[in-house]
C-alpha positions in Angstrom: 0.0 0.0 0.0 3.0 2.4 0.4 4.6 1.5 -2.4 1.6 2.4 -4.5 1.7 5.9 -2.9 4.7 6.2 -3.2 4.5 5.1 -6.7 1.9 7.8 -7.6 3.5 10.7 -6.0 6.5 9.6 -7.8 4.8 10.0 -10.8 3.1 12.9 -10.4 6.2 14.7 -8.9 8.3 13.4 -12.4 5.0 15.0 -14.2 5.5 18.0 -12.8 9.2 17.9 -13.4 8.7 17.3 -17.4 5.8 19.7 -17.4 8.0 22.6 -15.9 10.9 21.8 -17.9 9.0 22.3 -21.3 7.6 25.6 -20.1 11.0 26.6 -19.6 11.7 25.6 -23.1 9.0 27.6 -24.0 10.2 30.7 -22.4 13.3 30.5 -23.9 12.2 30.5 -27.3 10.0 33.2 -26.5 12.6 35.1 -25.2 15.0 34.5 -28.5 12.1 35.8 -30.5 12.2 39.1 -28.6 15.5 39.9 -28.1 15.8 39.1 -32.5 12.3 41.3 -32.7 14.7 43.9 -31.0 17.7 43.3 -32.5 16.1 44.1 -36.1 14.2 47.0 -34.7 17.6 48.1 -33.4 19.5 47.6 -36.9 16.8 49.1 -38.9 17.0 52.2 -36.5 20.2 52.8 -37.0 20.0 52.5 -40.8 17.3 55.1 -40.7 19.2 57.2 -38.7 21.7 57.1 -41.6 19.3 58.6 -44.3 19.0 62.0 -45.3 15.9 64.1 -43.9 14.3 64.3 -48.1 14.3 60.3 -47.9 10.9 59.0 -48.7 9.9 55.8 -45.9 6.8 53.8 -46.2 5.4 51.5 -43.8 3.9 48.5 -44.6 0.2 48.1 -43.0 -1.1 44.6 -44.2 -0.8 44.6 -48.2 -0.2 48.2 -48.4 3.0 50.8 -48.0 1.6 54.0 -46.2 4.2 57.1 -46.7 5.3 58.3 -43.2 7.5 60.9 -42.1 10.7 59.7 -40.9 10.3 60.6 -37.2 6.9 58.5 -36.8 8.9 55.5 -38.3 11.8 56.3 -35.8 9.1 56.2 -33.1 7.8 53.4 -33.8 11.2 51.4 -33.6 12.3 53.0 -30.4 9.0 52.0 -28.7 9.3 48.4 -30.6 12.7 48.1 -29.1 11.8 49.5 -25.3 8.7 46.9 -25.7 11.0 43.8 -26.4 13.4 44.9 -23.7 10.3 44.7 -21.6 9.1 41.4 -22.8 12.2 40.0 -22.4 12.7 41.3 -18.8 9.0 40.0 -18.0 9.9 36.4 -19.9 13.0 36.1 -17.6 11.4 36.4 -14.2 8.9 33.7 -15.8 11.8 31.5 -16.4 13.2 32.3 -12.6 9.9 31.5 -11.5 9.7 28.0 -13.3 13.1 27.3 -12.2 12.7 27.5 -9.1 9.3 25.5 -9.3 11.7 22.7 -11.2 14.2 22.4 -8.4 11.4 22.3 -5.9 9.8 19.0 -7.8 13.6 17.9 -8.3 13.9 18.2 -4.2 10.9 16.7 -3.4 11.7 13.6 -5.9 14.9 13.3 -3.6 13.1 13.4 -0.6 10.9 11.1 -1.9 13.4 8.4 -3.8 15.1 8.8 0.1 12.1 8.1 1.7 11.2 5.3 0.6 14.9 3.7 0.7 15.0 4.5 4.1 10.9 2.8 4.6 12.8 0.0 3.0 15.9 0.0 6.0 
C-alpha cells in the first residue's frame, strides 16, 4: 500500500518535473524571439538614422505601404525596441519563476526516492 503511494506521488512529482521543464523551453524561445524582434528593430534604427531628412519611408500596414514621415517611423522602432526589452525582462522572471518551481519538484523527488529507501531500511 506504500509502495503504491509512493509510486503515484513519484509519478506525479516526475510530471510535474517534465511539465515545468517544457515551459521553460518555451520561455526561452520566446525570449530569442524578442530579443531578435529587438535586435532588427535596433539595426533598422540605426539605418534610418543614416538617411537623409528628403528620404521618402513607407510602412507597410497589411498589403499596403503607407508614406510616413521619418520621425513616426523612428518612433515606432524606439517604442518596438523598449517593448521587447520589456518582454524579455518579463519572460525572464517567468523563467526564474519556473526554475525554481523545477528544483522544488527535483527536491521533493529526492526526498521522496530517500524516503522510501529509508521505509525500506
Amino acid at each position: 500500500m506504500v509502495d503504491a503511494e509512493l509510486k503515484k506521488a513519484f509519478t506525479e512529482l516526475k510530471v510535474k518535473s517534465v511539465e515545468t521543464t517544457s515551459r521553460i523551453n518555451g520561455v526561452n524561445n520566446q525570449i530569442e524571439q524578442a530579443k531578435n524582434r529587438g535586435k532588427h528593430a535596433e539595426l533598422t534604427l540605426a539605418e534610418i538614422r543614416n538617411c537623409t531628412e528628403d528620404t521618402v519611408f513607407y510602412e507597410s500596414l497589411g498589403r499596403m505601404f503607407v508614406l510616413e514621415p521619418k520621425e513616426v517611423i523612428m518612433n515606432q522602432l524606439s517604442s518596438r525596441i523598449s517593448g521587447c526589452k520589456d518582454s524579455i525582462s518579463k519572460f525572464e522572471e517567468q523563467k526564474s519563476y519556473l526554475s525554481k518551481n523545477l528544483k522544488e519538484s527535483e527536491n521533493a523527488i529526492r526526498e521522496l526516492i530517500e524516503s522510501k529507501k529509508n521505509l525500506k531500511i
